[in-house]
Biopython code that builds the backbone (N, CA, C, O; Angstrom):
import numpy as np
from Bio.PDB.StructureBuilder import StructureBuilder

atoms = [
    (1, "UNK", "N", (-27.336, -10.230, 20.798)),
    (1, "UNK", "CA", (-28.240, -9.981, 19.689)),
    (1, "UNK", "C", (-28.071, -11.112, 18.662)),
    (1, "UNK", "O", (-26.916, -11.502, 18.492)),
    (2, "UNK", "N", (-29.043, -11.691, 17.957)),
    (2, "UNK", "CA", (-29.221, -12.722, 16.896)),
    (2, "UNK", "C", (-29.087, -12.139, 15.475)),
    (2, "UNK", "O", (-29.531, -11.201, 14.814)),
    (3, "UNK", "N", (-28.211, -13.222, 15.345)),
    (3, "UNK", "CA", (-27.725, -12.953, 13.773)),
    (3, "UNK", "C", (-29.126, -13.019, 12.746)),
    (3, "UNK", "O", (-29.784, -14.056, 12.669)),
    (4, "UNK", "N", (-29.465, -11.851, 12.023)),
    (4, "UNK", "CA", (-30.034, -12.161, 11.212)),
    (4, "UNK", "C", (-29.998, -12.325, 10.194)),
    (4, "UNK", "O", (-29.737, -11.304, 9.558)),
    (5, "UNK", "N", (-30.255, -13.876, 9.178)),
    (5, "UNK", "CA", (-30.065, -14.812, 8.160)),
    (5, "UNK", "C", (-30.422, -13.290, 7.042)),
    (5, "UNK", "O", (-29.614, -12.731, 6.300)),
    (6, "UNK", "N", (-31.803, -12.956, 7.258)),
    (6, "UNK", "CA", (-31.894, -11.998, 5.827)),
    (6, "UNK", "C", (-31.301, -10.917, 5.422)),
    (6, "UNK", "O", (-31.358, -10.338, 4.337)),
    (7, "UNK", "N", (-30.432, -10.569, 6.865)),
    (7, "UNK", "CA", (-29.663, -9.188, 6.360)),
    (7, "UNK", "C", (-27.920, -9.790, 5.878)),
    (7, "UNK", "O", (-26.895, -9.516, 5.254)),
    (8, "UNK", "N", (-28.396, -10.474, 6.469)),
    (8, "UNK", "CA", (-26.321, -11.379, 6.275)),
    (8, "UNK", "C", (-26.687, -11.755, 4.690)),
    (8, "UNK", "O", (-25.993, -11.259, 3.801)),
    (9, "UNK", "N", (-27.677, -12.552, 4.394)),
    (9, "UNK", "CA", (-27.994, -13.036, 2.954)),
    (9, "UNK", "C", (-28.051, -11.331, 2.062)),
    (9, "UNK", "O", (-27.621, -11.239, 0.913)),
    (10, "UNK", "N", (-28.437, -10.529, 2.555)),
    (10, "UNK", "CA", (-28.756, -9.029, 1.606)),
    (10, "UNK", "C", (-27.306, -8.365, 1.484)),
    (10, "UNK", "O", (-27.083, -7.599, 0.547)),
    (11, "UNK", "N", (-26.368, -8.646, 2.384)),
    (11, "UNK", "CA", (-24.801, -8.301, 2.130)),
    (11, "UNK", "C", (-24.301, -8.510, 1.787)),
    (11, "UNK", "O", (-23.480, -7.795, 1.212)),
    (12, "UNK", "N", (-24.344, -10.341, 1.837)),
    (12, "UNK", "CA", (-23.699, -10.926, 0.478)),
    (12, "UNK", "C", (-23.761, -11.137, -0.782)),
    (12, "UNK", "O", (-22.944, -11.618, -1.567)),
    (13, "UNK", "N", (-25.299, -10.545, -0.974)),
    (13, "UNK", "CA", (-25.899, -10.238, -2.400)),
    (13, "UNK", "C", (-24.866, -9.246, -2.660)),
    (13, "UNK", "O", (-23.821, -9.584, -3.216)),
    (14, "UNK", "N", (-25.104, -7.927, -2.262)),
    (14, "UNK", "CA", (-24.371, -6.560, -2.402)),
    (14, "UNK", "C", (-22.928, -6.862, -2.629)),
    (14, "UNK", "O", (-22.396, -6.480, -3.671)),
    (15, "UNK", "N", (-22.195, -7.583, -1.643)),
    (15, "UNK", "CA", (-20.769, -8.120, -2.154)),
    (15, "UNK", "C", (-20.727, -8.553, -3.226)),
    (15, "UNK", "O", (-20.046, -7.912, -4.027)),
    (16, "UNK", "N", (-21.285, -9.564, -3.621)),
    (16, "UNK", "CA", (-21.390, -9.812, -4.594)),
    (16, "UNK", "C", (-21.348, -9.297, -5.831)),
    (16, "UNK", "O", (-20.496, -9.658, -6.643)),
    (17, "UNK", "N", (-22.507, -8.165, -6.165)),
    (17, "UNK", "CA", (-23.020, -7.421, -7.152)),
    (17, "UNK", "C", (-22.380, -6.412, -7.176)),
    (17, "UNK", "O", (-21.779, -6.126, -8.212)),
    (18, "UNK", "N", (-22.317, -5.580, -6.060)),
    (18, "UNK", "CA", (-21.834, -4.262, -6.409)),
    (18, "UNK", "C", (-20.178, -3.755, -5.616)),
    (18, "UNK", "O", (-19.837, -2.581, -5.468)),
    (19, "UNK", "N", (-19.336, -4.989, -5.191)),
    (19, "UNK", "CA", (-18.364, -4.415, -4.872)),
    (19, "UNK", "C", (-17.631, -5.518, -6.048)),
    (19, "UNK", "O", (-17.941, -6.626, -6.487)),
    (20, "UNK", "N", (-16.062, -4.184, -6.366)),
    (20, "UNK", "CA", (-15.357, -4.707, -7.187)),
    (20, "UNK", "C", (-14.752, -6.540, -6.915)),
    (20, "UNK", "O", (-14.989, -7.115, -5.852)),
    (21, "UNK", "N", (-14.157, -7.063, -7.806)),
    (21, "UNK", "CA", (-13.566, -8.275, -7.611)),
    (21, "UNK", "C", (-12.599, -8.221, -6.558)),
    (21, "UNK", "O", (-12.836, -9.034, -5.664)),
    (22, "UNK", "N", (-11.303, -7.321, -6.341)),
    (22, "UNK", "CA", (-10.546, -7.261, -5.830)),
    (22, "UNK", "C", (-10.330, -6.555, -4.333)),
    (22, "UNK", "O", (-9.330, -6.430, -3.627)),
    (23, "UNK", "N", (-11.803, -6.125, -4.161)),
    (23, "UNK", "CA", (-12.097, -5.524, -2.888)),
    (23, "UNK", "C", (-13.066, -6.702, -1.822)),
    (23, "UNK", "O", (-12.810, -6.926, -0.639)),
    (24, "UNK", "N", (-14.016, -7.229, -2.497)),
    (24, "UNK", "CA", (-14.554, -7.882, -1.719)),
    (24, "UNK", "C", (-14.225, -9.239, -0.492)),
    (24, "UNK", "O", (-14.775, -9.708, 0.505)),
    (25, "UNK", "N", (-13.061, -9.455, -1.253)),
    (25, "UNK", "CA", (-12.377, -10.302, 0.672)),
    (25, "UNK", "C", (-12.335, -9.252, 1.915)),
    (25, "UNK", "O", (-12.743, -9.418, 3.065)),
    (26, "UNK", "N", (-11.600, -7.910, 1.213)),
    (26, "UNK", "CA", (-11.643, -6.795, 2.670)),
    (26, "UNK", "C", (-13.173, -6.759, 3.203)),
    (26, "UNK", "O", (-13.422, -7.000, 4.384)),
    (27, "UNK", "N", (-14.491, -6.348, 1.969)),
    (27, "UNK", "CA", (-15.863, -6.157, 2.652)),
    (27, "UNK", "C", (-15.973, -7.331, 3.243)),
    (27, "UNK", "O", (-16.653, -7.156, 4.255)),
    (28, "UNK", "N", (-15.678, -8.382, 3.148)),
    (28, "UNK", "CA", (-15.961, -9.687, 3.686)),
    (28, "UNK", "C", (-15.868, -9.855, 5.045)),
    (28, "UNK", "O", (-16.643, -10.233, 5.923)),
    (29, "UNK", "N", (-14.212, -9.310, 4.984)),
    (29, "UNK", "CA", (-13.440, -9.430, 6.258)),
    (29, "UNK", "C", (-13.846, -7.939, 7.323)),
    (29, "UNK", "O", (-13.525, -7.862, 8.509)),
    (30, "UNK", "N", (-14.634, -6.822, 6.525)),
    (30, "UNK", "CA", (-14.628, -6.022, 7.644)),
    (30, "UNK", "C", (-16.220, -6.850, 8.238)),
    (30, "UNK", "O", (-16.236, -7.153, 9.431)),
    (31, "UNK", "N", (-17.360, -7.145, 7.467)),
    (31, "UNK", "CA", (-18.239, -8.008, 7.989)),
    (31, "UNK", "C", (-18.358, -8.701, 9.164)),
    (31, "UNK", "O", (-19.012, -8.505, 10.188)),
    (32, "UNK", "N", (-17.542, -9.610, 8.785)),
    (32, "UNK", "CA", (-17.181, -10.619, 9.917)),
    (32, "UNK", "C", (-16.292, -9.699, 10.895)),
    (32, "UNK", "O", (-16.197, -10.556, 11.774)),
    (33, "UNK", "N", (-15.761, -8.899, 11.278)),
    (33, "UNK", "CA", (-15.173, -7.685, 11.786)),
    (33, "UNK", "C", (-16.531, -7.092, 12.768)),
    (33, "UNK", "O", (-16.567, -7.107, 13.999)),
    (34, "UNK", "N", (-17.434, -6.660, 11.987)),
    (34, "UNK", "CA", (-18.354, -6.247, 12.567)),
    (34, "UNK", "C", (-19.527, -6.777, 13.653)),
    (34, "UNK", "O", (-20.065, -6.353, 14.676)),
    (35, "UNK", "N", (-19.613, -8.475, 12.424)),
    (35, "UNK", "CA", (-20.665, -9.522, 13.645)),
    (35, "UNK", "C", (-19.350, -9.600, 15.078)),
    (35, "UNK", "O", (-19.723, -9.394, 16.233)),
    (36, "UNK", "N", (-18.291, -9.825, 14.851)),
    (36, "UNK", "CA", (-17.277, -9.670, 16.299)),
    (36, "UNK", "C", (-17.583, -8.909, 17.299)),
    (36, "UNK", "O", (-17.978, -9.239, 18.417)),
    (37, "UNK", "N", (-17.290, -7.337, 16.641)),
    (37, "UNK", "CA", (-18.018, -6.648, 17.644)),
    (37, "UNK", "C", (-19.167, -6.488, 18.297)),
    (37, "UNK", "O", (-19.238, -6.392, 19.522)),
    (38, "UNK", "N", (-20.125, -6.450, 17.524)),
    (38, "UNK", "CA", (-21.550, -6.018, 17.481)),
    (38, "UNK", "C", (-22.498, -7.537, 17.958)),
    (38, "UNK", "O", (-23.479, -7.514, 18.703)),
    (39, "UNK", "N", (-22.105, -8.368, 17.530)),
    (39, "UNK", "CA", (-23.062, -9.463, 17.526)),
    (39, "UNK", "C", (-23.526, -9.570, 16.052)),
    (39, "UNK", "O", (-23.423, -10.678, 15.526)),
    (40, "UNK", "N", (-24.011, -8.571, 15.351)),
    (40, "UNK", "CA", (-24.309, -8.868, 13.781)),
    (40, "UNK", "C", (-23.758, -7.717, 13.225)),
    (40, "UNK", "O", (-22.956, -6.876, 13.633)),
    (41, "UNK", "N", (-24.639, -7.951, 11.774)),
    (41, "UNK", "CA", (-24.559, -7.022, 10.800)),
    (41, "UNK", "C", (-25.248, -5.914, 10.372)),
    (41, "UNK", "O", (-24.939, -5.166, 9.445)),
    (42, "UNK", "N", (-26.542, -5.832, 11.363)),
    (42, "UNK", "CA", (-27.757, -5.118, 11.669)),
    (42, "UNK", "C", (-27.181, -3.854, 11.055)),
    (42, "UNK", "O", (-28.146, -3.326, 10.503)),
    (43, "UNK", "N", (-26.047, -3.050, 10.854)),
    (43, "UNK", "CA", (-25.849, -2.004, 10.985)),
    (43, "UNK", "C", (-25.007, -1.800, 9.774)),
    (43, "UNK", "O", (-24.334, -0.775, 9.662)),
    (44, "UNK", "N", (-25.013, -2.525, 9.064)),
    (44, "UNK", "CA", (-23.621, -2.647, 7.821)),
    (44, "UNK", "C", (-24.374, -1.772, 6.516)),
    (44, "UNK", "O", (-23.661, -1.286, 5.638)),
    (45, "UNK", "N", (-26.314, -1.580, 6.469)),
    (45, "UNK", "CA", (-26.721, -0.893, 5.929)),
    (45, "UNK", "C", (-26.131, 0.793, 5.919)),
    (45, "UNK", "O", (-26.037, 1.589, 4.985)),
    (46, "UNK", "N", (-25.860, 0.900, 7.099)),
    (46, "UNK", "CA", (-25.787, 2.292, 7.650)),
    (46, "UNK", "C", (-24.117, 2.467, 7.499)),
    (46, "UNK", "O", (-23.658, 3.559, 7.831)),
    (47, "UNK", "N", (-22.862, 1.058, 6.835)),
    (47, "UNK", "CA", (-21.824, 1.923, 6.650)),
    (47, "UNK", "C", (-21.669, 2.984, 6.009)),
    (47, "UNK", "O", (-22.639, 3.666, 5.680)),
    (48, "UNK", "N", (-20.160, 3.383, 5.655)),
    (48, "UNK", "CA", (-20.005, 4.674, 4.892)),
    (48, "UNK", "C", (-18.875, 4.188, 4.022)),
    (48, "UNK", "O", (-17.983, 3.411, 4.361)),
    (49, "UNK", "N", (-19.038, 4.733, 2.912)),
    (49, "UNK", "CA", (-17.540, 4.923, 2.357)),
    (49, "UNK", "C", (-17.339, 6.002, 1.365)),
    (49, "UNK", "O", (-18.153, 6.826, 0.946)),
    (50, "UNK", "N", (-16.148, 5.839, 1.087)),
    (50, "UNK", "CA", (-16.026, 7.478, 0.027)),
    (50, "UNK", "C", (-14.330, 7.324, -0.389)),
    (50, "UNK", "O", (-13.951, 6.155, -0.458)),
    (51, "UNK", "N", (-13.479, 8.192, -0.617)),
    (51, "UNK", "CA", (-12.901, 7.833, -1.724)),
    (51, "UNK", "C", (-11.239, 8.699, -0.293)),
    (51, "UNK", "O", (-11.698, 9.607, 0.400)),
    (52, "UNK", "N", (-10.417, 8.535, -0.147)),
    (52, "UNK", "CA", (-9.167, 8.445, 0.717)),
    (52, "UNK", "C", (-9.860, 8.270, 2.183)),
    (52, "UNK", "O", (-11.023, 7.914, 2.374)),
    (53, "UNK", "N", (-8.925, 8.585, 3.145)),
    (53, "UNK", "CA", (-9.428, 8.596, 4.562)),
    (53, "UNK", "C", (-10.369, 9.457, 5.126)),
    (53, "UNK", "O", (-10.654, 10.635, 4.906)),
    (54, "UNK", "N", (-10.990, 8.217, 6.266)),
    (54, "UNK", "CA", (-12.277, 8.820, 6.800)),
    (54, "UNK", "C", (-11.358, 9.791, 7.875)),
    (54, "UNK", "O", (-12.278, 10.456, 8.350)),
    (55, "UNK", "N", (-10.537, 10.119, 8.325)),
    (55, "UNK", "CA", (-9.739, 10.308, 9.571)),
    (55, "UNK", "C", (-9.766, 11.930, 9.437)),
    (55, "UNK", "O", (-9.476, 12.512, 8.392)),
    (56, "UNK", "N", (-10.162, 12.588, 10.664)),
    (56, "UNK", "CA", (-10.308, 14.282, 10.399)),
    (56, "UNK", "C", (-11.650, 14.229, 9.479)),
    (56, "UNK", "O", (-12.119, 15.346, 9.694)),
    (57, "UNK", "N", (-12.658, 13.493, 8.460)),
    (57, "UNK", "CA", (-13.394, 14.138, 7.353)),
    (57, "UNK", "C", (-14.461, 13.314, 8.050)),
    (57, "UNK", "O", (-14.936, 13.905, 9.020)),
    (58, "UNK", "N", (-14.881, 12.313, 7.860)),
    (58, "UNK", "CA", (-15.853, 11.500, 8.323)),
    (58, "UNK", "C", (-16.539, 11.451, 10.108)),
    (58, "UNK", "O", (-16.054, 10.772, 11.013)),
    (59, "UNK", "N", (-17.364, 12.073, 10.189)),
    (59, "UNK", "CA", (-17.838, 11.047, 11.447)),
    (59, "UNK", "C", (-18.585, 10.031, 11.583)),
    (59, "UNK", "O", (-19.429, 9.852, 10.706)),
    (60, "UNK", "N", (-18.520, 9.289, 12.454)),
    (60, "UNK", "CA", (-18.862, 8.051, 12.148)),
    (60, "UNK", "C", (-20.112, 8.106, 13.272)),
    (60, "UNK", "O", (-20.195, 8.899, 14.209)),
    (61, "UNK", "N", (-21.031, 7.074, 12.928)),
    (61, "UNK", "CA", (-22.820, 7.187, 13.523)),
    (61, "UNK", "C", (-22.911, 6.381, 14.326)),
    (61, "UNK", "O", (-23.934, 6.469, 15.005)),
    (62, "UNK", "N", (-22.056, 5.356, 14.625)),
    (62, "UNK", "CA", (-21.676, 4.640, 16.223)),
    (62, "UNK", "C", (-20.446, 3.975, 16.103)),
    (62, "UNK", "O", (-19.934, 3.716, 15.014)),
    (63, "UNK", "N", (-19.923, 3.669, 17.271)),
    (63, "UNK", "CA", (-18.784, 2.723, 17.307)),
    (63, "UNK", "C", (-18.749, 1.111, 16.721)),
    (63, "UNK", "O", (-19.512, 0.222, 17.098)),
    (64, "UNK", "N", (-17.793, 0.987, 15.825)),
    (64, "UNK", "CA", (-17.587, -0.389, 15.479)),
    (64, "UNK", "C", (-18.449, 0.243, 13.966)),
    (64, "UNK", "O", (-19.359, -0.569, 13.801)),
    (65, "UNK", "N", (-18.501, 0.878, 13.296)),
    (65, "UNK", "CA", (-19.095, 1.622, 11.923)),
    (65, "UNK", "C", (-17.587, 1.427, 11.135)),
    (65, "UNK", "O", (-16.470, 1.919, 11.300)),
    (66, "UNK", "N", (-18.261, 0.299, 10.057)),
    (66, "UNK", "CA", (-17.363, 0.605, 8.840)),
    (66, "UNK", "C", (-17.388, 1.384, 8.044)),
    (66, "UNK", "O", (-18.445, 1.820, 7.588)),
    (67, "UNK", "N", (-15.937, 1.862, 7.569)),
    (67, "UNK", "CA", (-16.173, 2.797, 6.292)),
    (67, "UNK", "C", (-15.023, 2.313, 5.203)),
    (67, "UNK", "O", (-13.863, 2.112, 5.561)),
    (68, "UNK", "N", (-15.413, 2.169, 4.006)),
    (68, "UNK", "CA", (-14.780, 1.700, 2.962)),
    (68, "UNK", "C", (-13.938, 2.434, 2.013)),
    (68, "UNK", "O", (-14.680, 3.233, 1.443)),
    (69, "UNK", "N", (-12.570, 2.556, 1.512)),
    (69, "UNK", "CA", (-12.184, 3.437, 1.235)),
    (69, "UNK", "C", (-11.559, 2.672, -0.611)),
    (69, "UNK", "O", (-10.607, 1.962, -0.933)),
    (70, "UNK", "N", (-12.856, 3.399, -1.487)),
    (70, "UNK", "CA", (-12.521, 2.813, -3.155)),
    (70, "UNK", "C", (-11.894, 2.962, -3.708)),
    (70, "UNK", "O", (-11.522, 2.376, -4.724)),
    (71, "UNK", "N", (-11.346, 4.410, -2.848)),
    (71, "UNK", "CA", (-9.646, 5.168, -3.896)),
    (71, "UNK", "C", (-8.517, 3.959, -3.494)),
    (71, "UNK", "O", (-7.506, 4.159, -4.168)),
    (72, "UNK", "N", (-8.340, 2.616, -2.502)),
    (72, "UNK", "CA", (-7.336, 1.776, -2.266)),
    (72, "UNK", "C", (-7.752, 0.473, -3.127)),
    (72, "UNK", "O", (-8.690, -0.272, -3.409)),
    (73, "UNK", "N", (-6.535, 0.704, -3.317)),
    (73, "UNK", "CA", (-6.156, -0.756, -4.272)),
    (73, "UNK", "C", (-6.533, -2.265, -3.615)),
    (73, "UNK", "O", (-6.882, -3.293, -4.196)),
    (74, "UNK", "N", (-6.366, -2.049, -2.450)),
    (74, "UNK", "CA", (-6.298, -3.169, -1.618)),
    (74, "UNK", "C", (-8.174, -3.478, -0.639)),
    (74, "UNK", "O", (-8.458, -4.349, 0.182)),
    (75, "UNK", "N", (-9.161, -2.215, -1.289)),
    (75, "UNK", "CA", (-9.766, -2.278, -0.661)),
    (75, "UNK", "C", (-9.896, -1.428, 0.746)),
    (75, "UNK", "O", (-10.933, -1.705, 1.349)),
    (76, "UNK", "N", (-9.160, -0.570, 1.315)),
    (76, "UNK", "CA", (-8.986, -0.322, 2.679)),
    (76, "UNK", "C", (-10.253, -0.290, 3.251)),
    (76, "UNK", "O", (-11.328, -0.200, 2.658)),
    (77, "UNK", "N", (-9.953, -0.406, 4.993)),
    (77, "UNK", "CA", (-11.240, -0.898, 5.384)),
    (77, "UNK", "C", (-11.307, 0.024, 6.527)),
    (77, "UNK", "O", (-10.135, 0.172, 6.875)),
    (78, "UNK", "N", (-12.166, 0.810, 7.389)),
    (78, "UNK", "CA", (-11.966, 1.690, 8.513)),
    (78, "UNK", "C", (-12.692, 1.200, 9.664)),
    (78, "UNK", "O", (-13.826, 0.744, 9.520)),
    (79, "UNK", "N", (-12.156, 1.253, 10.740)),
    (79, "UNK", "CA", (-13.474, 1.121, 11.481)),
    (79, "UNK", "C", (-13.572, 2.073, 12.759)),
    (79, "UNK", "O", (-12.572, 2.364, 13.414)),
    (80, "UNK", "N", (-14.942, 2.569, 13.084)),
    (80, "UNK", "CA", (-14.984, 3.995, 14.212)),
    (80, "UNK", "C", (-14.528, 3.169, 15.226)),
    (80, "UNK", "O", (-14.846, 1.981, 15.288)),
    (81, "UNK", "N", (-13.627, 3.854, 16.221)),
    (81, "UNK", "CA", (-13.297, 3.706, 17.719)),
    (81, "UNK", "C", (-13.957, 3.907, 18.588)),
    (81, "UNK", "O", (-13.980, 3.362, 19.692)),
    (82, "UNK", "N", (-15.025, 5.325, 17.866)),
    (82, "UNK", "CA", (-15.464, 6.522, 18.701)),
    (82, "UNK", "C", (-16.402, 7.488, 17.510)),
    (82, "UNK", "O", (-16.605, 7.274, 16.314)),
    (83, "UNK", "N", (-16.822, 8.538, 18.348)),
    (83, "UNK", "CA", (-17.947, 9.501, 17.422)),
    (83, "UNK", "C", (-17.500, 10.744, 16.850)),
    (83, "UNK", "O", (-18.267, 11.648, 16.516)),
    (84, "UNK", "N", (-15.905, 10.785, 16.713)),
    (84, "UNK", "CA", (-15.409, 11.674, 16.135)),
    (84, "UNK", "C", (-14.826, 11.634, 14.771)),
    (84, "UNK", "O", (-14.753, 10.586, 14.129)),
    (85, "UNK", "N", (-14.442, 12.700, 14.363)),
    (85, "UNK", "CA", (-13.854, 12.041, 12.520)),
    (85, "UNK", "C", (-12.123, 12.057, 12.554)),
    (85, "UNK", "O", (-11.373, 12.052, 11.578)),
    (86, "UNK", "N", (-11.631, 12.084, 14.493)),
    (86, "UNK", "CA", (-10.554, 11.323, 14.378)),
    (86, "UNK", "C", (-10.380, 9.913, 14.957)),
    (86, "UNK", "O", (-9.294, 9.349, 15.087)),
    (87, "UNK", "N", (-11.377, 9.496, 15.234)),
    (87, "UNK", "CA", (-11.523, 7.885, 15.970)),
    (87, "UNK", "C", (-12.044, 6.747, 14.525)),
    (87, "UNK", "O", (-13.232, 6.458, 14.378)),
    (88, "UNK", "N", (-11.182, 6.329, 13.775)),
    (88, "UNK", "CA", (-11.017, 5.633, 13.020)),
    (88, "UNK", "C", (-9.452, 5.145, 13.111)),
    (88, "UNK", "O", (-8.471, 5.662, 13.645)),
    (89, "UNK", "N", (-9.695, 3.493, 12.093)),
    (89, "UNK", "CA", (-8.384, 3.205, 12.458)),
    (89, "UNK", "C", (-8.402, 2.199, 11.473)),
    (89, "UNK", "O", (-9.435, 1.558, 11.281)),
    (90, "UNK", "N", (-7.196, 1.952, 10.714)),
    (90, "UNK", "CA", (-7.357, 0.877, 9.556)),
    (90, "UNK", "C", (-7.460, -0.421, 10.190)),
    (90, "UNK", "O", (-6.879, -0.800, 11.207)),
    (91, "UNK", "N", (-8.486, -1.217, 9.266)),
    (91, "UNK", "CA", (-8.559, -2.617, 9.843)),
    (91, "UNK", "C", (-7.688, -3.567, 8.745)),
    (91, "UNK", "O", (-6.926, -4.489, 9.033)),
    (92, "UNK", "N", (-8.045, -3.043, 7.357)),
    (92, "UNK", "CA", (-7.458, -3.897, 6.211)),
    (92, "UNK", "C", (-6.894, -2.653, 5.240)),
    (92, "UNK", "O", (-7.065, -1.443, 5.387)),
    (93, "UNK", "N", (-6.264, -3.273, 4.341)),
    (93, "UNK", "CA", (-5.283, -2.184, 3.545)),
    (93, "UNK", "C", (-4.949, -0.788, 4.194)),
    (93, "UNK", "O", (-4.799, -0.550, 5.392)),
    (94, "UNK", "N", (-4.865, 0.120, 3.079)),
    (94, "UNK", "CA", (-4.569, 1.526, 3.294)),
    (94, "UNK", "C", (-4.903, 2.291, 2.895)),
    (94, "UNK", "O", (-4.495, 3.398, 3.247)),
]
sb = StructureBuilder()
sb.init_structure("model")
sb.init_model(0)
sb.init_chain("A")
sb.init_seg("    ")
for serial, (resi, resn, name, xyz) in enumerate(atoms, 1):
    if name == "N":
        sb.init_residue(resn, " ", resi, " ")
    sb.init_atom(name, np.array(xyz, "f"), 0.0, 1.0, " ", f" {name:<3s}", serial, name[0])
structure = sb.get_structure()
């Protein structure tokens, strides 16, 4: 699948604008995390995030789905294994 320039350019707007200073290397890094798996970012509209672990609470809407966790200092970063809300697994922080 082909990277597309306007959605990669619409994420990094959003990094930009609406994630904190000290989080956005993790959104960065789960990004590029995601074009790895996936081929792009097609799907980074459709992450999730919310405030401790997605693990047991969250299910996730396909594999390789980030979810962002704002209650970490460090940014933590999740990503689905699988379609359950125990198939997550930290990629960055905690």
């Amino acid at each position: 699948m082909a990277l597309d320039t306007n959605v990669i350019l619409n994420d990094a707007i959003c990094v930009d604008r609406c994630i904190p200073p000290g989080m956005r290397m993790a959104v960065l890094v789960s990004l590029a995390y995601q074009i790895l798996i996936t081929g792009s970012v097609g799907g980074a509209s459709n992450n999730k995030s919310g405030n401790g672990s997605p693990v047991g609470v969250v299910d996730p809407d396909y594999v390789g789905q980030i979810y962002t966790n704002f209650d970490s200092p460090e940014g933590g970063i999740w990503v689905s294994t699988g379609l359950t809300n125990a198939d997550w697994r930290v990629y960055v922080g905690v």
